[in-house]
C-alpha positions in Angstrom: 113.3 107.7 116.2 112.8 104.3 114.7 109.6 102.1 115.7 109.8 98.5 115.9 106.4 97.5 115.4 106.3 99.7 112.3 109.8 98.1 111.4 108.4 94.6 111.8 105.4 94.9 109.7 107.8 96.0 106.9 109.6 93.5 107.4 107.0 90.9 106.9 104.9 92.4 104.2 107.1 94.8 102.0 110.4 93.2 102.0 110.6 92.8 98.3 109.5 96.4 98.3 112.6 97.7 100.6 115.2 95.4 98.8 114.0 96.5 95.3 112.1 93.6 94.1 108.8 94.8 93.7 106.9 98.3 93.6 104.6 98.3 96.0 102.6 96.6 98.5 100.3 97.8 101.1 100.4 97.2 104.9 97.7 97.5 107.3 98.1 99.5 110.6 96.0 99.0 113.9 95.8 102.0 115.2 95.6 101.2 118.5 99.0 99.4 118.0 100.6 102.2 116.8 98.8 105.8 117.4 101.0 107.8 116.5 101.2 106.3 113.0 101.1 109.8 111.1 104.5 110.6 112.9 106.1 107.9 112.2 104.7 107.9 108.4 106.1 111.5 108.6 109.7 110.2 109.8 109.8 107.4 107.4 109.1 109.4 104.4 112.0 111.9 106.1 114.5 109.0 106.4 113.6 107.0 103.5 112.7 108.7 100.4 116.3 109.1 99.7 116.6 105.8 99.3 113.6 105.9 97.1 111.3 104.5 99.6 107.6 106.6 99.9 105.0 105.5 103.0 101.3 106.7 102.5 98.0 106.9 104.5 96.0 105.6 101.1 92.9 104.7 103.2 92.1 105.1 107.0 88.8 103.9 109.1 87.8 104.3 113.0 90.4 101.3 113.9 92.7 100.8 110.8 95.3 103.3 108.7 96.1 100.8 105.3 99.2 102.4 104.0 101.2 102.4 100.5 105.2 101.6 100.7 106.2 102.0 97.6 109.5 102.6 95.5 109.0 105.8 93.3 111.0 104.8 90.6 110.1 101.5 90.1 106.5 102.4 90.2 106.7 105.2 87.7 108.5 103.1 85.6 106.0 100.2 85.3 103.4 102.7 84.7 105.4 103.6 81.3 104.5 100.1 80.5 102.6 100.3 77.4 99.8 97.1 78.5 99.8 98.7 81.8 99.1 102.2 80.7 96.3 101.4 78.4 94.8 99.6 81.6 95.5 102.7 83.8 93.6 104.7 81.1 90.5 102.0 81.0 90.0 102.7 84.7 90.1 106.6 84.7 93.7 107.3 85.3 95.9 109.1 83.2 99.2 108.3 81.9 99.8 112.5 81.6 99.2 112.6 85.4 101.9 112.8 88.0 102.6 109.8 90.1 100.9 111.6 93.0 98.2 112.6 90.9 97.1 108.9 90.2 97.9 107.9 93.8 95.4 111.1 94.4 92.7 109.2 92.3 93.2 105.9 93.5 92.9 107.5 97.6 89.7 108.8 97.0 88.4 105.5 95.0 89.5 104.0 98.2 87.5 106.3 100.7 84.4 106.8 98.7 83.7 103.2 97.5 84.5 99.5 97.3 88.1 98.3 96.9 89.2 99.4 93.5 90.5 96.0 92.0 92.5 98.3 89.6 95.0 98.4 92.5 96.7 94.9 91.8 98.4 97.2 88.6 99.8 100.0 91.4 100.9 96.7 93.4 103.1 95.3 90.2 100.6 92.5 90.1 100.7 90.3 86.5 98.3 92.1 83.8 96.9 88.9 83.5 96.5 88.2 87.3 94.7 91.8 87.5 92.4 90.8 85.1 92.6 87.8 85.8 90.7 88.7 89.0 88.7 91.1 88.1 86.8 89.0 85.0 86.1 86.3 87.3 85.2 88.6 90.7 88.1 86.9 92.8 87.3 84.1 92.4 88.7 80.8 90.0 92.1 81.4 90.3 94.5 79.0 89.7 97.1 79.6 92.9 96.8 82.1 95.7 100.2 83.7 97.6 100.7 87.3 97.7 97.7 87.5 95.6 95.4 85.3 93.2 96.8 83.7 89.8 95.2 83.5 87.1 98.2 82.7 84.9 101.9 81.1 85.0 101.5 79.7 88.0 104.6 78.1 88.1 106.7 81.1 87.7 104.3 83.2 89.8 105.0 80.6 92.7 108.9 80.9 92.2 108.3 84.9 92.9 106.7 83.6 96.1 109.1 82.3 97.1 111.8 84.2 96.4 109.5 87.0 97.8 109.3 84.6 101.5 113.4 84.7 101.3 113.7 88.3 101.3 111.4 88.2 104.3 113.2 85.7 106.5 116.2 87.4 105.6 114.9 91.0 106.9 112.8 89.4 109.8 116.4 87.5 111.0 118.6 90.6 110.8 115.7 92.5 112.7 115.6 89.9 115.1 119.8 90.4 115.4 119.0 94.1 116.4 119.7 95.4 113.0 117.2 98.4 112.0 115.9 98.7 108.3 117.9 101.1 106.7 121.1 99.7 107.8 119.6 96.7 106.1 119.3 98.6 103.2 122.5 99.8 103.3 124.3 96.7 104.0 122.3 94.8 101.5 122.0 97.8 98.7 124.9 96.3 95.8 125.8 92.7 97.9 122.6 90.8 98.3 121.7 88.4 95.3 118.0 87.4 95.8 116.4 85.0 93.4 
């Protein structure tokens, strides 16, 4: 069985995630708002990992469960990036390690200490926003949206917005009583997003 609330929150922070158009993002959960959020992690991953979809518990306090939604592929892929690689390597990952294994790593940077900045590169963020970020400690950016830029604004703002398209457009046919994976279906080989 579907959840709405769960279904809504995707819709308004990992749309570009569910249509293709970015790796990752991450999504934070109120527990209290939906208890029984390790079921319906456990369903999702059932439904959608055929469609190349993955939902994970990456970090979890008293009132909050922050989870990973992620595209497999697309992830694993930018990893082979040569820039981001090296980067991966800098920070104590490893570029021989599974996915999983790295996702592992990155979990328990999570639980035992501060928020690894080194997550903007499992997010798809800009090399240059990462670092961008993490030389100047968050702050003197140049634009903020989905995250802080450091570099090419301008381009970074038209991914914003193409990025607030896709979520209108999954927030409206949620709001028509469509449920995400026939949006994904419908929209798999027809929609042309910016």
């Amino acid at each position: 069985m579907l959840n709405s609330k769960f279904e809504k929150m995707l819709a308004n922070f990992c749309s570009p995630v569910l249509l293709g158009k970015k790796v990752s993002n991450l999504v934070s959960i109120i527990k209290s708002e939906i208890p029984e959020i390790s079921i319906v992690l456990e369903q999702y991953n059932s439904q959608f990992n055929r469609y190349d979809l993955y939902f994970k518990n990456i970090c979890e306090c008293e009132n909050r469960v922050l989870i990973f939604v992620y595209k497999k592929s697309l992830l694993e892929k930018h990893f082979l990036d040569k820039e981001v690689g090296r980067l991966l390597v800098e920070f104590g990952y490893s570029t021989d390690r599974t996915l999983e294994d790295n996702l592992s790593i990155l979990e328990k940077r999570m639980i035992n200490s501060a928020f690894p900045h080194e997550i903007g590169l499992f997010l798809g963020y800009p090399i240059n926003d990462v670092m961008g970020f993490i030389d100047n400690k968050g702050q003197n950016y140049k634009y903020c949206g989905y995250w802080k830029v450091y570099k090419n604004v301008e381009k970074t703002k038209r991914i914003f917005k193409s990025y607030d398209n896709m979520k209108s457009i999954i927030n409206k046919r949620l709001d028509c009583g469509e449920c995400i994976e026939n949006i994904l279906i419908r929209t798999k080989n027809n929609l042309q997003i910016a």
